[in-house]
C-alpha positions as CSV (number, residue, x, y, z in Angstrom):
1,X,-13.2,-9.0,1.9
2,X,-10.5,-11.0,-0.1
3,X,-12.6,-13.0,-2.7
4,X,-12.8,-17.2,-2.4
5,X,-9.7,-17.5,-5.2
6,X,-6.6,-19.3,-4.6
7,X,-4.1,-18.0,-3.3
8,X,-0.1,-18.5,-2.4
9,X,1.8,-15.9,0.1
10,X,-1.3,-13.9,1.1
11,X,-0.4,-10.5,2.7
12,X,1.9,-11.3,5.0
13,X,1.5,-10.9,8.9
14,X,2.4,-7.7,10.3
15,X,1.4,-5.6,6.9
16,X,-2.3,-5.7,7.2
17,X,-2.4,-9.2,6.7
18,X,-6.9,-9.9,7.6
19,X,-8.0,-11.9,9.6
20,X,-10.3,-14.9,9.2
21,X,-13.8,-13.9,9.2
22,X,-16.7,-15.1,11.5
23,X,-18.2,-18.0,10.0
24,X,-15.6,-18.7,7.5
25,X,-12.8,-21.0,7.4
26,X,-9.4,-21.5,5.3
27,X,-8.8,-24.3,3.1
28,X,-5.2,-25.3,2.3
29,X,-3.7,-28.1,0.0
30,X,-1.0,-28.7,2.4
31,X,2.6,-30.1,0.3
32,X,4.3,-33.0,1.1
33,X,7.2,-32.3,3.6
34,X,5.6,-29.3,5.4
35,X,4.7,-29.7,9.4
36,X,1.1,-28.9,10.1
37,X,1.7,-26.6,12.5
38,X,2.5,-23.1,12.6
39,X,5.7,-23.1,14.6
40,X,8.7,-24.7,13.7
41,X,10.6,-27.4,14.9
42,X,14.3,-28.5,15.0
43,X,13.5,-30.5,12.4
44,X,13.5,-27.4,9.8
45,X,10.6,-28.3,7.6
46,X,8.5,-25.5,6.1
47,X,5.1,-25.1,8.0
48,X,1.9,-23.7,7.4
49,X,2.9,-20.4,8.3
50,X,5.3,-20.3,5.4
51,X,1.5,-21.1,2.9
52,X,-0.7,-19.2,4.9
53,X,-0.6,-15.6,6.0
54,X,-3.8,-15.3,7.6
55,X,-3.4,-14.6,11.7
56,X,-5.6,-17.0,14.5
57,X,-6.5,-19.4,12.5
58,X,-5.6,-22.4,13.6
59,X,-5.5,-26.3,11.8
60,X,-9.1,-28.5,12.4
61,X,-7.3,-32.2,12.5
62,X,-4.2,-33.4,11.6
63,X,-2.2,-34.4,8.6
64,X,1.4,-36.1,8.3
65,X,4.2,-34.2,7.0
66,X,4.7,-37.0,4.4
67,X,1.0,-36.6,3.5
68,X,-0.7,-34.0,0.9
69,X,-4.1,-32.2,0.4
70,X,-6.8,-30.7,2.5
71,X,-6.4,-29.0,5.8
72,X,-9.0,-26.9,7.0
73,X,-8.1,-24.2,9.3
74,X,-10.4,-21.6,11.4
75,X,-10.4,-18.9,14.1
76,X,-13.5,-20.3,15.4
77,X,-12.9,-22.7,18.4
78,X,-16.1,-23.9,18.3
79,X,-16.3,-25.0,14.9
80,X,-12.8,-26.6,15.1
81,X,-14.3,-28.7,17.7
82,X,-17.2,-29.6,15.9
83,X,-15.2,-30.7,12.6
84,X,-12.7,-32.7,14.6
85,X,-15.1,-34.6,17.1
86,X,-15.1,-38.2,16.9
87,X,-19.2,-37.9,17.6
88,X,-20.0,-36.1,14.6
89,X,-18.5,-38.5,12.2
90,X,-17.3,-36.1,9.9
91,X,-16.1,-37.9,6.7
92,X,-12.8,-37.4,5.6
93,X,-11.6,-39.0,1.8
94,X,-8.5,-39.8,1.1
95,X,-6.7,-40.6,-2.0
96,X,-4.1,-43.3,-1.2
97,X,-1.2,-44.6,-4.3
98,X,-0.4,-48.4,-2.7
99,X,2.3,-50.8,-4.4
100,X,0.1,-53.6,-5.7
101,X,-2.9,-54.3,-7.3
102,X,-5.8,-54.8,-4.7
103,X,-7.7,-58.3,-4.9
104,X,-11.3,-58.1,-3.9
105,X,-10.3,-59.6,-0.4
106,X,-7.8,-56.7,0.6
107,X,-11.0,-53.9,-0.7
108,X,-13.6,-56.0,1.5
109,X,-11.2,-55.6,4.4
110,X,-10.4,-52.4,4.2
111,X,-14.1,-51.4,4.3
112,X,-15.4,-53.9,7.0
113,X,-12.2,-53.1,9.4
114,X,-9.2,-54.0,9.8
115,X,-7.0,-54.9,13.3
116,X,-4.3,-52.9,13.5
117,X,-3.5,-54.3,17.2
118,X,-4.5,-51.6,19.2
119,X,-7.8,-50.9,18.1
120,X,-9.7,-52.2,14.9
121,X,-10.9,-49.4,12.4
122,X,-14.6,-48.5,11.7
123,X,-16.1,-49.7,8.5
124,X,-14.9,-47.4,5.6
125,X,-15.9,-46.3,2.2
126,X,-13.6,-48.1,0.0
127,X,-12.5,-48.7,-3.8
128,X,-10.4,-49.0,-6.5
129,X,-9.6,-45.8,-8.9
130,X,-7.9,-44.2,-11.6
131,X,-5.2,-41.7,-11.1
132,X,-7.0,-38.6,-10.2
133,X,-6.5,-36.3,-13.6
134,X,-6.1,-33.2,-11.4
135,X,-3.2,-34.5,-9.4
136,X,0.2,-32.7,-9.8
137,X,3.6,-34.3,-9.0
138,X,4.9,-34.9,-5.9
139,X,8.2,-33.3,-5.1
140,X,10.3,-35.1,-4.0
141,X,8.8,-37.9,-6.4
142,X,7.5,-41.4,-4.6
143,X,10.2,-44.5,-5.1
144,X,9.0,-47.0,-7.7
145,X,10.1,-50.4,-8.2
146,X,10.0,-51.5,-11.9
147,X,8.7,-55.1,-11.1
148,X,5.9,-53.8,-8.5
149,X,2.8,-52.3,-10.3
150,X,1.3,-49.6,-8.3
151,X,-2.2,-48.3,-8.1
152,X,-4.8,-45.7,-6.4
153,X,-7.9,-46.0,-3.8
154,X,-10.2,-43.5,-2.7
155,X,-10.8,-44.6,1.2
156,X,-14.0,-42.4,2.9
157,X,-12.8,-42.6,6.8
158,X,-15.0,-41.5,9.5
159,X,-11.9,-41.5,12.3
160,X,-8.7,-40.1,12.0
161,X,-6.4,-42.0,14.5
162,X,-2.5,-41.6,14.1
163,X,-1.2,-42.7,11.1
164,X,-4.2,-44.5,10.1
165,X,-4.9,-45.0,6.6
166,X,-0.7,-46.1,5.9
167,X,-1.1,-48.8,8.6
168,X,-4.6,-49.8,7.2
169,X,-3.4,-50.5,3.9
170,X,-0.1,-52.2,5.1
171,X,-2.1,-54.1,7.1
172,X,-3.7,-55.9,3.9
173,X,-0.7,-56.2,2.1
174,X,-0.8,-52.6,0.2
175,X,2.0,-50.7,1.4
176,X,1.2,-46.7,0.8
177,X,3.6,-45.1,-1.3
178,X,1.7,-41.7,-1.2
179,X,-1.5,-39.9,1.0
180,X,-3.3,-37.4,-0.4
181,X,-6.2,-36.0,1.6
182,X,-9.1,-35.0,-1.0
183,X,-12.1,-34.1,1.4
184,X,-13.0,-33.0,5.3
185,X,-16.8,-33.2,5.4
186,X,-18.3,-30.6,2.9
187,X,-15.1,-29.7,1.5
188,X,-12.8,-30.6,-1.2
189,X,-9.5,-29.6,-3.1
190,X,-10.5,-28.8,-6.6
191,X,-9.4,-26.2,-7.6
192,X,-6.3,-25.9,-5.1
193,X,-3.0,-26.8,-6.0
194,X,-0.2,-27.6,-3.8
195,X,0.5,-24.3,-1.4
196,X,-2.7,-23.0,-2.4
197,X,-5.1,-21.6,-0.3
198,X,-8.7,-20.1,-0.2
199,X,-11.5,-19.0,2.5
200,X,-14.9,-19.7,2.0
201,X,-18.0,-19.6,4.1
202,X,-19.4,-22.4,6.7
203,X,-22.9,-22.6,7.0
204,X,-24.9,-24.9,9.8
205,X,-26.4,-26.8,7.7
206,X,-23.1,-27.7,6.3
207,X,-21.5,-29.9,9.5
């Protein structure tokens, strides 16, 4: 059994690459610009079969191709349903870089809600922090523009429609300039860096 250490460009499929076990699940800090997917696309992007070499697993949720961090993958149909069901309310935390400085009005909306048209949000977790000291560049870097300060959240989102958290913080006048996702219910990216990936165990208790 490979140990729970990072890893990039596991043993590749088709030379005794192993397969997920029972009861465990893969954890990825997906880069910017790669398709969360496994097969590719015209588009020519890099996907997550280029990060991780482990066979039947597939991706629990979703995550932009211009977005970063967690994406938890599993063999286990089961428990993919059960981390992306909309019943279970699993938390999902997201570290968002807006242009702007938030006022206490655009926090207070994004946590009560905010009408995006189509459907208004569910209250979320949300507030103002420092750039996270783990975080590593972003390649290609985000667009700044010298007379626009820019600064971070940490939004704790219990849904995960399309495009969500970039229209909930345009919405209130915060335009995202870069999406990190941080945590999916019990589990978190420390320790990961960008293409890494490792495989831990799930326990009941856990979801």
């Amino acid at each position: 059994m490979k140990s729970a250490t990072a890893r990039r460009y596991a043993t590749p499929r088709g030379s005794g690459a192993q397969r997920a076990a029972d009861g465990r699940v893969v954890l990825l800090n997906k880069p910017y610009g790669v398709l969360c997917q496994f097969s590719a696309d015209a588009s020519g992007k890099p996907t997550l079969a280029d990060f991780v070499h482990v066979p039947d697993v597939y991706p629990a949720g979703r995550l932009d191709a211009d977005s970063e961090g967690l994406v938890v993958l599993t063999a286990d149909g089961v428990l993919q349903a059960r981390i992306t069901s909309p019943r279970r309310k699993l938390a999902k935390v997201y570290w968002v870089e807006v242009e702007g400085l938030p006022a206490p009005a655009q926090m207070a909306a994004l946590a009560a809600g905010v009408d995006l048209g189509d459907f208004v949000t569910a209250p979320a977790l949300a507030r103002a922090i420092r750039e996270p000291p783990s975080l590593w560049p972003r390649v290609p870097p985000i667009r700044l523009r010298k007379a626009i300060p820019t600064s971070w959240l940490e939004l704790t989102l219990t849904e995960g429609k399309n495009r969500q958290v970039r229209r909930m913080t345009a919405a209130v006048g915060l335009p995202t300039l870069r999406l990190i996702r941080h945590a999916v219910g019990p589990w978190t990216l420390d320790g990961l860096g960008p293409g890494l990936w490792r495989e831990v165990p799930v326990q009941s208790r856990m979801l």
